[in-house]
TIFI-434529 format. One line per 5 residues: number of its first residue (from 1); their letters; for each residue x, y, z of C-alpha. Coordinates in nm, 4 decimals. Example, Ala and Ser with C-alpha at 12.3 -4.5 7.8 and 13.67 -1.06 7.14 Angstrom:
1) AS) 1.2300:-0.4500:0.7800  1.3670:-0.1060:0.7140
//
This chain:
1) XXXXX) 0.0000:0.0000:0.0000  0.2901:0.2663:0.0482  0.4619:0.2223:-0.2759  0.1073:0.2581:-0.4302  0.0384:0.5821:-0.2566
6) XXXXX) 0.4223:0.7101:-0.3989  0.3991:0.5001:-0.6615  0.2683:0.8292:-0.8788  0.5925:0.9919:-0.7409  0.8324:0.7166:-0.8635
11) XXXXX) 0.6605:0.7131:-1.1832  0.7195:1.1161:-1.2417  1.0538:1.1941:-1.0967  0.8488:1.5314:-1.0230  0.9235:1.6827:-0.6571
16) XXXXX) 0.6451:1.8548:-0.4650  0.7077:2.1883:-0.3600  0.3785:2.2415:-0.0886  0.2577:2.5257:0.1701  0.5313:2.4055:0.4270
21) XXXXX) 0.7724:2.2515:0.2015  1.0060:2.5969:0.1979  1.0715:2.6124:0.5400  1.0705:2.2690:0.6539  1.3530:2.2220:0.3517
26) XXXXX) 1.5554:2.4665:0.4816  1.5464:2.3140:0.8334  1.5862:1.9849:0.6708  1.8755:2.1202:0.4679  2.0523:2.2754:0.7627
31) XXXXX) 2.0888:1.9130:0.9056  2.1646:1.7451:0.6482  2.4768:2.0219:0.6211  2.6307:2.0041:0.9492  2.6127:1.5919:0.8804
36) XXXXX) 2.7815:1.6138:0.5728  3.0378:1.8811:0.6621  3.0943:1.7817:1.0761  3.0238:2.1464:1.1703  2.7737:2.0695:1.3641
41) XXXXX) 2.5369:2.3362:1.5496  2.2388:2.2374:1.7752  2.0806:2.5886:1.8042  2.2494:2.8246:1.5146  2.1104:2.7780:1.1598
46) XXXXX) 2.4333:2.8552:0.9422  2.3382:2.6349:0.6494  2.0000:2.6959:0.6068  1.7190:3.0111:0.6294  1.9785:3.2287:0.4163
51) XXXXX) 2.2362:3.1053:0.6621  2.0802:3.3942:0.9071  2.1978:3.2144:1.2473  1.8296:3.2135:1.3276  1.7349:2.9138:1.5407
56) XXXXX) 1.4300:2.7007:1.4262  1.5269:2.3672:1.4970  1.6050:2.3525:1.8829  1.2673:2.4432:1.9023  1.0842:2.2008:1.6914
61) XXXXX) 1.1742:1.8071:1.6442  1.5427:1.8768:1.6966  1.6422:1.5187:1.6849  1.4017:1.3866:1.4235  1.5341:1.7200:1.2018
66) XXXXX) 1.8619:1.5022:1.2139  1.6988:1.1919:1.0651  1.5630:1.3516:0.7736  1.8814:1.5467:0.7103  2.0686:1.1916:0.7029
71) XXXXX) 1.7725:1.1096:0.4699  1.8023:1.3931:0.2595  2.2232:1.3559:0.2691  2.2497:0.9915:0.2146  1.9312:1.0245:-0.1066
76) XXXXX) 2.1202:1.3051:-0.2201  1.8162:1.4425:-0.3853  1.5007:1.6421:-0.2958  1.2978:1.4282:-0.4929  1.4826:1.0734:-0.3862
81) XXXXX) 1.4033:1.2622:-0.0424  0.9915:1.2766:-0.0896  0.9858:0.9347:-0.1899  1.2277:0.8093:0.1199  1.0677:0.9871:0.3396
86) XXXXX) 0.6944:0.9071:0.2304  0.7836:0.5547:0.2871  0.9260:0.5885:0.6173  0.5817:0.7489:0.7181  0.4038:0.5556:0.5483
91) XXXXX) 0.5459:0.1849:0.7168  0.5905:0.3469:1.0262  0.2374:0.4744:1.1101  0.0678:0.2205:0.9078  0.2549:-0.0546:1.1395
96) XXXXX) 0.1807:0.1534:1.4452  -0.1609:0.1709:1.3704  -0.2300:-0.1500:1.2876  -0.1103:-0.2751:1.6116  -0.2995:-0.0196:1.7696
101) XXXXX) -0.6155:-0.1392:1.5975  -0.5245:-0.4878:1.6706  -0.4760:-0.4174:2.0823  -0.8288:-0.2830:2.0189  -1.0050:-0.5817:1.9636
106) XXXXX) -1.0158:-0.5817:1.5673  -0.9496:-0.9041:1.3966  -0.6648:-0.9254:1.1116  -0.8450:-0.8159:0.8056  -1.0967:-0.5018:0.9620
111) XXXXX) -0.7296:-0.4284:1.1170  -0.5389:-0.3428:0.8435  -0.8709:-0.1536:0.6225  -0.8335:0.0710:0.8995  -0.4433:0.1164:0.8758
116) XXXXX) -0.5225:0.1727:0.5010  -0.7835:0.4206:0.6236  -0.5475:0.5732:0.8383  -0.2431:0.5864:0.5979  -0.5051:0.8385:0.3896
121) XXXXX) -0.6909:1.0573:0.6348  -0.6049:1.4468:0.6125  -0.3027:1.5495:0.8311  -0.0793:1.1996:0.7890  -0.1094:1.2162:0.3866
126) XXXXX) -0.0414:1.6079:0.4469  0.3091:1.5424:0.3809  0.3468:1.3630:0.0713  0.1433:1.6191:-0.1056  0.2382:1.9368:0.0924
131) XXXXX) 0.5246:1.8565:0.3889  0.2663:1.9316:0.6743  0.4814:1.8141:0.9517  0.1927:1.7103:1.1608  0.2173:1.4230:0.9971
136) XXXXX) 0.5487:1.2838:1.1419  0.4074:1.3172:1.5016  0.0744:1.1122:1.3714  0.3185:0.8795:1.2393  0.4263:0.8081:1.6293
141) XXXXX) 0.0757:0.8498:1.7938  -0.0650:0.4558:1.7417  0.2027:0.3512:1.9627  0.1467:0.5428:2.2481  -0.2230:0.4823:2.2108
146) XXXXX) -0.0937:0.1006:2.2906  -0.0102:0.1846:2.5960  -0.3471:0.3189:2.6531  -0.5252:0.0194:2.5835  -0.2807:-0.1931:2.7835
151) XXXXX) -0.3861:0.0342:3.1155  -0.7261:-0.0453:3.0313  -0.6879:-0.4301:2.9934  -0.4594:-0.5629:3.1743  -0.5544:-0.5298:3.5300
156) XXXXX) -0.2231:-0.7259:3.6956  0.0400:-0.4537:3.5095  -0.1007:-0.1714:3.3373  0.1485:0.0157:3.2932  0.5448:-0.1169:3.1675
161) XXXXX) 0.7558:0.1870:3.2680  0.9866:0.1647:2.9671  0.7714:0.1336:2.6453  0.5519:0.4070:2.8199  0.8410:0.6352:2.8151
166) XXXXX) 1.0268:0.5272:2.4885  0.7035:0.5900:2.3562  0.6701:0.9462:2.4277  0.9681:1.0439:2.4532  1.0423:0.9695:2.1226
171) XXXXX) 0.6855:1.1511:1.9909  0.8599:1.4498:2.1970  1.1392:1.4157:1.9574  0.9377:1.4508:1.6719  0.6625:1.7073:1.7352
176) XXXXX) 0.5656:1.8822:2.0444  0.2231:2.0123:1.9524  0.1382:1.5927:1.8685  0.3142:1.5281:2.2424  0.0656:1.7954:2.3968
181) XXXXX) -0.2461:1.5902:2.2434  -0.1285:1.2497:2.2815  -0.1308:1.3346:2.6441  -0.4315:1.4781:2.6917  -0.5773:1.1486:2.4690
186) XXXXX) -0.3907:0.9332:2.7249  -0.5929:1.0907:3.0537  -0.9455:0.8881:2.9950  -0.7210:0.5465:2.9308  -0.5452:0.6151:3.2455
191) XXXXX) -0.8548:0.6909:3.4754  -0.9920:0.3877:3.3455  -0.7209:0.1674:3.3862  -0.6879:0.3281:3.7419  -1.0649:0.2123:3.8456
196) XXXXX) -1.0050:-0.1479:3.6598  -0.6213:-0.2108:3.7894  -0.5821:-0.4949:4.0463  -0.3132:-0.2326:4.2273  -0.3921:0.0972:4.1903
201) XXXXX) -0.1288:0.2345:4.3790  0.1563:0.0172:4.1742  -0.0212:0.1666:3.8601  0.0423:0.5380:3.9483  0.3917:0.4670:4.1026
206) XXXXX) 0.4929:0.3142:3.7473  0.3315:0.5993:3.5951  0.5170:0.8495:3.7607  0.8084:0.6932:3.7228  0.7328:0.6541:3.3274
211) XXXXX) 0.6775:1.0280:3.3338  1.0005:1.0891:3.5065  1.1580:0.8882:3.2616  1.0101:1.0561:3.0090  1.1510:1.4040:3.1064
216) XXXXX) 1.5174:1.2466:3.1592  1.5244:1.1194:2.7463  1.3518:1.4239:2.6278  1.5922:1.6695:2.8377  1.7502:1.8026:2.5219
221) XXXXX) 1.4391:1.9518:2.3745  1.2929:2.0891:2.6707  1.6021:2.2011:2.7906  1.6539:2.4088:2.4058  1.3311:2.5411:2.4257
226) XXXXX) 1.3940:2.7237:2.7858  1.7404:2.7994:2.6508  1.6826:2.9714:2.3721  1.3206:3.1321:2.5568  1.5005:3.2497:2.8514
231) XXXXX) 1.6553:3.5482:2.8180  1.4876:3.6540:2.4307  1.1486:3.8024:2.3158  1.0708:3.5195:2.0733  0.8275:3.5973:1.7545
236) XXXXX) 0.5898:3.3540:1.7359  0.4139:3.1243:1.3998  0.2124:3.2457:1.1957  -0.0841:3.3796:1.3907  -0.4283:3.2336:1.2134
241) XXXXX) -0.6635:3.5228:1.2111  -0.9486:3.3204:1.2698  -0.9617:2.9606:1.4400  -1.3215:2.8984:1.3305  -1.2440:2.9106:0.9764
246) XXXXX) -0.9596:2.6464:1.0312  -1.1645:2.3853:1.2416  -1.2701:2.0593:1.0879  -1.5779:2.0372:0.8632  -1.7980:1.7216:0.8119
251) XXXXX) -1.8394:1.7867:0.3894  -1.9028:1.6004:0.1004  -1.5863:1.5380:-0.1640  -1.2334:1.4682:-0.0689  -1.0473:1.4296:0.2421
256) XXXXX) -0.8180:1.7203:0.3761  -0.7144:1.9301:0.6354  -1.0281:2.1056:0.7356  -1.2888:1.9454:0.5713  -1.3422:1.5282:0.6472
261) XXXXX) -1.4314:1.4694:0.3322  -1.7345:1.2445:0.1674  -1.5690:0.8998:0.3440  -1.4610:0.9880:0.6966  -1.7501:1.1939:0.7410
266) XXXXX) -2.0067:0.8826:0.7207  -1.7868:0.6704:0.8617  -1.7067:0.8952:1.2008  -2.0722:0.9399:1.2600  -2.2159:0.6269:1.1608
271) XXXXX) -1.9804:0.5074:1.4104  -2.0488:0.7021:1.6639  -2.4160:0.6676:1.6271  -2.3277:0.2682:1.6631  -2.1381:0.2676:1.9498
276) XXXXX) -2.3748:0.4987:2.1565  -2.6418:0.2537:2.0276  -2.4854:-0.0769:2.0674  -2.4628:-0.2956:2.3528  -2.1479:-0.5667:2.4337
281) XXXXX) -1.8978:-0.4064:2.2307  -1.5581:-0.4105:2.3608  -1.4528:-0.1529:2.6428  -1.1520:-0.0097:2.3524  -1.3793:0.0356:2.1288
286) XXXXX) -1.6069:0.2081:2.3346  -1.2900:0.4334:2.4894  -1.1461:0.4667:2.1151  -1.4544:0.5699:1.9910  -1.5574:0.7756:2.2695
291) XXXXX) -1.2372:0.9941:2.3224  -1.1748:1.0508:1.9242  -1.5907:1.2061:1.8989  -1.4404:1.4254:2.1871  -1.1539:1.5204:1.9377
296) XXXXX) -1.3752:1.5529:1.6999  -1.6190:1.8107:1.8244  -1.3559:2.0336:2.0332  -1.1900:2.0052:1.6994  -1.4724:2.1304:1.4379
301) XXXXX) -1.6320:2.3921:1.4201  -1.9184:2.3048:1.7235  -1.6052:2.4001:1.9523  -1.6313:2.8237:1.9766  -1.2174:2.8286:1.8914
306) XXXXX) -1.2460:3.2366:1.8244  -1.4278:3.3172:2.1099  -1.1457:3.1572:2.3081  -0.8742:3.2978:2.1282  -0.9718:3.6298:2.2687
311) XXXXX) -0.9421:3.4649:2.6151  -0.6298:3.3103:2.5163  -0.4849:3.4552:2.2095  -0.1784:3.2338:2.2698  -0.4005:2.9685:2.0861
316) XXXXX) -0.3672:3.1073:1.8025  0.0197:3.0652:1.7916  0.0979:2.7294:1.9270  -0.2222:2.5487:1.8193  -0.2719:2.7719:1.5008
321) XXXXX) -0.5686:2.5258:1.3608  -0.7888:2.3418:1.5789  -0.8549:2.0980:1.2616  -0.4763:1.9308:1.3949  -0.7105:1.7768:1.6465
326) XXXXX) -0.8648:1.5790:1.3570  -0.5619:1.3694:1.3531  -0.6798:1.1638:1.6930  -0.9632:1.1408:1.6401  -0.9294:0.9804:1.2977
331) XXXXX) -0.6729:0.7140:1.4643  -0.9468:0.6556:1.7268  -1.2365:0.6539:1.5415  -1.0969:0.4076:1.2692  -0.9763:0.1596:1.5134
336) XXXXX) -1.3465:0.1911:1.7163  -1.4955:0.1310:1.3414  -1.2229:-0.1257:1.2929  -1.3216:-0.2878:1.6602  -1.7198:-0.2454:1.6371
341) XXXXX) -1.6889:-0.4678:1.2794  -1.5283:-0.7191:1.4404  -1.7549:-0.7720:1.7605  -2.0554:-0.7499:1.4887  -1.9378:-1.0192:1.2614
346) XXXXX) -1.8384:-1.2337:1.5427  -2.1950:-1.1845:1.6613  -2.3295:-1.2396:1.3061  -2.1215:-1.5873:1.2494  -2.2603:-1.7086:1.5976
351) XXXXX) -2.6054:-1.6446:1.5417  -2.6082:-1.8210:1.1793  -2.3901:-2.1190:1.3418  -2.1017:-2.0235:1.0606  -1.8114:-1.9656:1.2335
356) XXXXX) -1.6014:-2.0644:0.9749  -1.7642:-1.8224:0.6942  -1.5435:-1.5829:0.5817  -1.5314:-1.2462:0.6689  -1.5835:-1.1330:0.3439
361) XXXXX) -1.9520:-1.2301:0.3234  -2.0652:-0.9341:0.5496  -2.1365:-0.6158:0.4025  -2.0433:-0.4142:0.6345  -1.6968:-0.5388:0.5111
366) XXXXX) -1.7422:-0.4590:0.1988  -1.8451:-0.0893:0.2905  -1.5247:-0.0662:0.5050  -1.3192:-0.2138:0.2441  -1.4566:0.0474:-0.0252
371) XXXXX) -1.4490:0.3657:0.1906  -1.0645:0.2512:0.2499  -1.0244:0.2219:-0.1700  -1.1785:0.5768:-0.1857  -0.9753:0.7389:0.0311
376) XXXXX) -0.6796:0.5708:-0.1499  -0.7861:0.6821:-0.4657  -0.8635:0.9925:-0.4000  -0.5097:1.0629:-0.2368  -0.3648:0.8632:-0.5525
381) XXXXX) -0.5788:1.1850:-0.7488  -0.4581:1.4559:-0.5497  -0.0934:1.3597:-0.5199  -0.0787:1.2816:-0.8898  -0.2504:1.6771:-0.9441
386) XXXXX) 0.0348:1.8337:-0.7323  0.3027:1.6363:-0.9082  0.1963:1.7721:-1.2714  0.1874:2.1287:-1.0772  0.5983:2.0883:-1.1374
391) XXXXX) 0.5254:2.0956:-1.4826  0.3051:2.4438:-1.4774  0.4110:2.7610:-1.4963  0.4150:2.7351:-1.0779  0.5993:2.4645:-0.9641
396) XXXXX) 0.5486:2.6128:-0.6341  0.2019:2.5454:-0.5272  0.1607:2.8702:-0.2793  0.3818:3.1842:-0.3394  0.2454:3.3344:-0.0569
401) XXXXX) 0.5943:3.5668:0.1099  0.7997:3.3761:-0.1526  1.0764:3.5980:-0.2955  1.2267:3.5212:-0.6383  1.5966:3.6133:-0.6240
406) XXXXX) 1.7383:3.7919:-0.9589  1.3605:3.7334:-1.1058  1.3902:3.3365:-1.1246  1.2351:3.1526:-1.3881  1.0196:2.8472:-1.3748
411) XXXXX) 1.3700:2.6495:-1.5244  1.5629:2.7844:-1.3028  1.3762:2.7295:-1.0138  1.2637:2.3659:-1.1405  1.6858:2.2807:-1.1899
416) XXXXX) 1.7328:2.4691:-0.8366  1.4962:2.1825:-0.6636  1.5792:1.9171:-0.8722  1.9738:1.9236:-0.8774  2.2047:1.7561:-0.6314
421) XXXXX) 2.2701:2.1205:-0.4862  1.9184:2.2014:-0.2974  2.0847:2.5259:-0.1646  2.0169:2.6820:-0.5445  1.6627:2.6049:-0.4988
426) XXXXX) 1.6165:2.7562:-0.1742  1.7973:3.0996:-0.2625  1.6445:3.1454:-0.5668  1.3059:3.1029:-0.3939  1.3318:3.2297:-0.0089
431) XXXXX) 1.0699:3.2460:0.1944  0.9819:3.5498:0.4536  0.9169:3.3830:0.7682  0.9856:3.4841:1.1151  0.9523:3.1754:1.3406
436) XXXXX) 1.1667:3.2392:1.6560  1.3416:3.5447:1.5896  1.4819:3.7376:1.9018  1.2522:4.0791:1.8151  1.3631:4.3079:2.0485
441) XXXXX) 1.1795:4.4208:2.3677  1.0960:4.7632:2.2423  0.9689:4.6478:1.9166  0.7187:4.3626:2.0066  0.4193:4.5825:2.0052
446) XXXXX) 0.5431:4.7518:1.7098  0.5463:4.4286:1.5140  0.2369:4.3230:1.5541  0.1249:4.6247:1.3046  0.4002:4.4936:1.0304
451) XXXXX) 0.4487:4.2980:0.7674  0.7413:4.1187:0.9202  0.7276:3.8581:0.6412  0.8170:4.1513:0.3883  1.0304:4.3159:0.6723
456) XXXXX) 1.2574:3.9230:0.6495  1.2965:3.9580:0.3127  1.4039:4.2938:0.3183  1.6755:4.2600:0.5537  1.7814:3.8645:0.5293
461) XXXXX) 1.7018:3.7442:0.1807  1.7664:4.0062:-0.0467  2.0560:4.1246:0.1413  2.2370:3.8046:0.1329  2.4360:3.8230:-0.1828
466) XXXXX) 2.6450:4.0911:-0.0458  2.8293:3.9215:0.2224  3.0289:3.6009:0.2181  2.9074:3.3657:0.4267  3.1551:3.0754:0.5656
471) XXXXX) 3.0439:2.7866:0.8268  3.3767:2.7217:1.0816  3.4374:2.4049:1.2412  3.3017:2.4951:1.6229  2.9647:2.5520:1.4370
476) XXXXX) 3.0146:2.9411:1.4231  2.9217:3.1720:1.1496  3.1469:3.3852:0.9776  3.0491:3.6936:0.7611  3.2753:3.9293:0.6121
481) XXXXX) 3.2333:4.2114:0.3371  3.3964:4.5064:0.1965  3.2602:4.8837:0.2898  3.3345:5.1943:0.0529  3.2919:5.4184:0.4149
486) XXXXX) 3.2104:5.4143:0.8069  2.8983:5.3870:0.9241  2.6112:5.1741:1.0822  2.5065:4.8725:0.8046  2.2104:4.6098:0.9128
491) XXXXX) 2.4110:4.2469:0.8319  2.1830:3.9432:0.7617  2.2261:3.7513:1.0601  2.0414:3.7145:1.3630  2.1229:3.7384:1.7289
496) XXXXX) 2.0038:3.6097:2.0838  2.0730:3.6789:2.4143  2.3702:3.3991:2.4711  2.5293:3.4661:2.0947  2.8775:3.5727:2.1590
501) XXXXX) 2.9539:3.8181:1.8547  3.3036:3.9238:1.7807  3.3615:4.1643:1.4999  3.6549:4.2950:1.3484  3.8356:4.1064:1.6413
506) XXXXX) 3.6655:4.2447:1.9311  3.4944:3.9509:2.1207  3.1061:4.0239:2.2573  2.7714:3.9501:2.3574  2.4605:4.0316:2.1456
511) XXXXX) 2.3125:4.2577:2.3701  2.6053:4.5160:2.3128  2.5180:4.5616:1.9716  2.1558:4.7385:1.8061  1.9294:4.5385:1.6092
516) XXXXX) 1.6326:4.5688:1.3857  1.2434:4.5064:1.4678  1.3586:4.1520:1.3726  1.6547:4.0928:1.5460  1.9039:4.1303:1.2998
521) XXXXX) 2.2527:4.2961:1.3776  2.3480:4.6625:1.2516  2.7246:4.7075:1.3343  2.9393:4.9998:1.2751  3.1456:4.9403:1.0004
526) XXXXX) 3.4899:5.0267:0.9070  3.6185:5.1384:0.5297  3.7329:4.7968:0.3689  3.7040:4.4466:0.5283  3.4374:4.3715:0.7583
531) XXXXX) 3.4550:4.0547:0.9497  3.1649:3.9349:1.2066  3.1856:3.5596:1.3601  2.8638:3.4796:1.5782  2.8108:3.1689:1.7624
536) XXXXX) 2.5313:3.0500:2.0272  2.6543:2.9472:2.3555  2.3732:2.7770:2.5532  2.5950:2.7264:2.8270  2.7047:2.4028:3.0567
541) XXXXX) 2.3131:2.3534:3.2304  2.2001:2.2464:2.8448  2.4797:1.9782:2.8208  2.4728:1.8543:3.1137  2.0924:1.7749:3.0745
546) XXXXX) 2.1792:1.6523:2.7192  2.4093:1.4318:2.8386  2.1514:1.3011:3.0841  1.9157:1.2330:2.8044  2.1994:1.0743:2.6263
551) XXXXX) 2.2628:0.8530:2.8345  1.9085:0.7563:2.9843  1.9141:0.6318:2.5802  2.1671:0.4575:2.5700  2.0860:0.2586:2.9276
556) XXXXX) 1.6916:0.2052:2.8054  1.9065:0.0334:2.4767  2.0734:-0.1749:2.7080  1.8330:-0.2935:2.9286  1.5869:-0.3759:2.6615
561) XXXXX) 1.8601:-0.5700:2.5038  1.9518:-0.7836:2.8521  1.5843:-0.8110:2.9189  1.5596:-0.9837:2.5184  1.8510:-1.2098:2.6094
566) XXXXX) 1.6599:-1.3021:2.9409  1.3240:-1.4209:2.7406  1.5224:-1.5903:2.5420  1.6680:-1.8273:2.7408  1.4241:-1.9084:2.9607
571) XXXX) 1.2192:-2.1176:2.7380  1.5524:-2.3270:2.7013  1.6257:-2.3459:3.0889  1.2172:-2.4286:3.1167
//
């Protein structure tokens, strides 16, 4: 089923240049950069982003950022990339979720329709036809959902403290938005488990200690984050101007972010509508079904998303579109459909005395078996649409902020993406975006009345050219220029409160130099050569924690290893 839904990919050799695909190129890019060269920086951006020093990925999937740049470096290609990539998504979810669906109660065959389903609802299938990251931290969710079902069944140990913290630790590694949700879809599993567990108390020490556990792998990205927060007046993503319009939609046609489409919209609520109405289904598929309608509606358009906003406008920043919400509840609500068909053909076979009668003689297979085939088929459509958009006269499917350096053409922006050198495709087309950028204090409020997409542009992107840019070995940046005369000049490159600057020899911090509304440096220049070298120093609190997580790794590797030696032998000694 993967190679079939990149299959249209493979066939065109076409790469697919999406909403998201810019910037998450350019983080991509920047990784797969310090791997190939060994200069190697955790917070700085010096390879990609115009090589601003802007940090982007301490703050979002840090370590996962590092697997797809080995992707990207070892494929050598953006295209060889896509299709690498997809599949990695693609067998990765679509063996988490069946798993999922089959610790639910579903037999073998309902099991994997609804990893096929799954493989092709909105946000997962987001980023083989746009790079929607979303999807990566979908692609991690079934497996922590396991552990959900496990505190719900099994009453004598509910909770195993390692796979419960492998398992979300490593979503925190991914995506931290998916981490928040998983979470929160964990809590109803847990309180459960707590009223049906043999020891209660033994359940919540082994939960804590899970959580604890947790904290220790993920140290290096929480530890970032407040590293690079403390200290800095952050600008925030793109702010969504209104969270209603962005909330799921049950509609008619295909399946995509914000609207369910024809398929998952009858299937959500007809199952639904069965589970409230049927008695002696399973207790996951009641949960599963249960917990993703609650996803569901907070995540549509029933939920009133603006009206909170103006409670808490944060929302509108680190959630951006409630319709994200749609990608539990599609993983719950598929494995509830997936479980409900199996305790109704079970019941079915009993009451006719044909136990051994095939599974394909009920309809209701048949109708989950087709809705699976339309959603396939319609994702087939769509992906095969965006790939011919390489062939247009816009390869690039949104030019929304996109700056064209030296007026680009389509062929020079289609040999830029397609050539073993992605750098050429992301300076000729550079996008204005100003995630994480140290504004200063005194221009926060003056920023929110700017165009600071057009403001990026202006003073990163189209200034570029004019300095030379050179990536040392202890992960620093260098920039030097020439000057006709003395005076203040605005460089491209970004500062934060614990980059140590020194230019033209003097060593500093950040803070003793101005800056633009965006952070950028403005340095007094001298007649001649210029030479700035800027490098982030998170200090010896960061390592130490990343050690910690480092290690906590590397003993959790161990121990499952001993503990695989152990079962193996004891059937021998038995």
């Amino acid at each position: 089923m993967s190679i079939i839904m990149v299959l249209p990919q493979i066939m065109l050799k076409n790469p697919i240049l999406g909403i998201d695909s810019n910037f998450h190129l350019n983080r991509i890019y920047e990784d797969a950069m310090q791997i190939k060269t060994g200069n190697f920086s955790y917070f700085q951006a010096n390879y990609g982003f115009s090589q601003s020093g802007r940090i982007v990925n301490a703050m979002y999937g840090p370590i996962w950022g590092y697997v797809l740049g080995f992707i990207l470096f070892a494929t050598g290609s953006l295209v060889k990339f896509q299709i690498v990539s997809d599949l990695l998504l693609l067998v990765v979810g679509g063996s988490g979720m069946y798993l999922f669906t089959r610790k639910s109660g579903a037999n073998e065959l309902f099991a994997t329709i609804g990893t096929i389903l799954y493989m092709n609802v909105g946000w997962f299938v987001a980023w083989l036809t746009g790079q929607e990251f979303t999807a990566w931290g979908m692609m991690i969710m079934p497996y922590v959902l396991i552990m959900g079902i496990r505190m719900i069944t099994d009453h004598d140990q509910p909770v195993r403290v390692l796979p419960l913290a492998v398992s979300v630790a490593v979503i925190i590694q991914v995506h931290m938005l998916s981490t928040l949700l998983i979470i929160i879809a964990l809590i109803p599993y847990f309180i459960v488990g707590m009223q049906r567990a043999n020891d209660r108390v033994k359940m919540l020490q082994k939960t804590v200690l899970a959580a604890v556990l947790t904290i220790i792998m993920s140290a290096n990205v929480w530890a970032g984050m407040l590293n690079v927060t403390s200290g800095n007046h952050l600008m925030q993503p793109f702010t969504v101007a209104n969270m209603d319009n962005v909330s799921l939609n049950l509609s008619i046609g295909d399946n995509y972010l914000f609207a369910l489409g024809t398929v998952c919209s009858i299937l959500f609520v007809c199952q639904i509508f069965a589970a409230l109405s049927t008695k002696g289904l399973q207790l996951a598929t009641y949960l599963n079904t249960f917990v993703g309608a609650f996803f569901l509606i907070i995540g549509s358009k029933l939920f009133p998303w603006q009206r909170l906003a103006t409670v808490l406008p944060a929302a509108k920043n680190w959630l951006q579109f409630p319709s994200r919400l749609g990608s539990i509840a599609g993983i719950l609500l598929i494995a509830g459909a997936a479980g409900y068909l199996t305790t109704r053909v079970k019941a079915t076979q009993n009451s006719h005395h044909q136990v051994g009668t095939s599974t394909f003689l009920n309809w209701p297979t048949g109708l989950f078996a087709f809705a699976a085939l339309m959603l396939v088929w319609q994702n087939v459509t769509v992906m095969n649409g965006q790939l011919k958009k390489w062939d247009t006269a816009q390869p690039i499917q949104r030019m929304d902020n996109i700056y064209l350096s030296n007026h680009a053409t389509v062929a020079e922006i289609r040999a830029g993406f397609k050539g073993k050198d992605l750098s050429k495709g992301l300076a000729l087309a550079a996008k204005g975006t100003t995630d994480y950028l140290n504004q200063p204090a005194s221009d926060v409020k003056y920023n929110q009345n700017r165009n600071t997409y057009a403001d990026y542009i202006n003073q990163i992107v189209k200034k570029n050219h004019l300095y030379n840019k050179k990536v040392l070995a202890d992960g620093s940046l260098s920039v030097t220029w020439q000057a006709k005369r003395r005076g203040k000049t605005q460089l491209p490159v970004v500062g934060y409160a614990k980059s140590a600057v020194t230019f033209n020899g003097t060593k500093g911090w950040n803070s003793q130099y101005q800056h633009s509304n965006l952070g950028a440096l403005i340095v007094d220049q001298k007649p001649g050569k210029n030479t700035l070298i800027i490098k982030y120093h998170p200090g010896k609190t960061f390592t130490l924690l990343s050690l910690a997580a480092l290690i906590s790794w590397l003993a959790v590797l161990v121990l499952w290893v001993v503990q695989g030696i152990r079962q193996r032998k004891q059937p021998l000694s038995a």
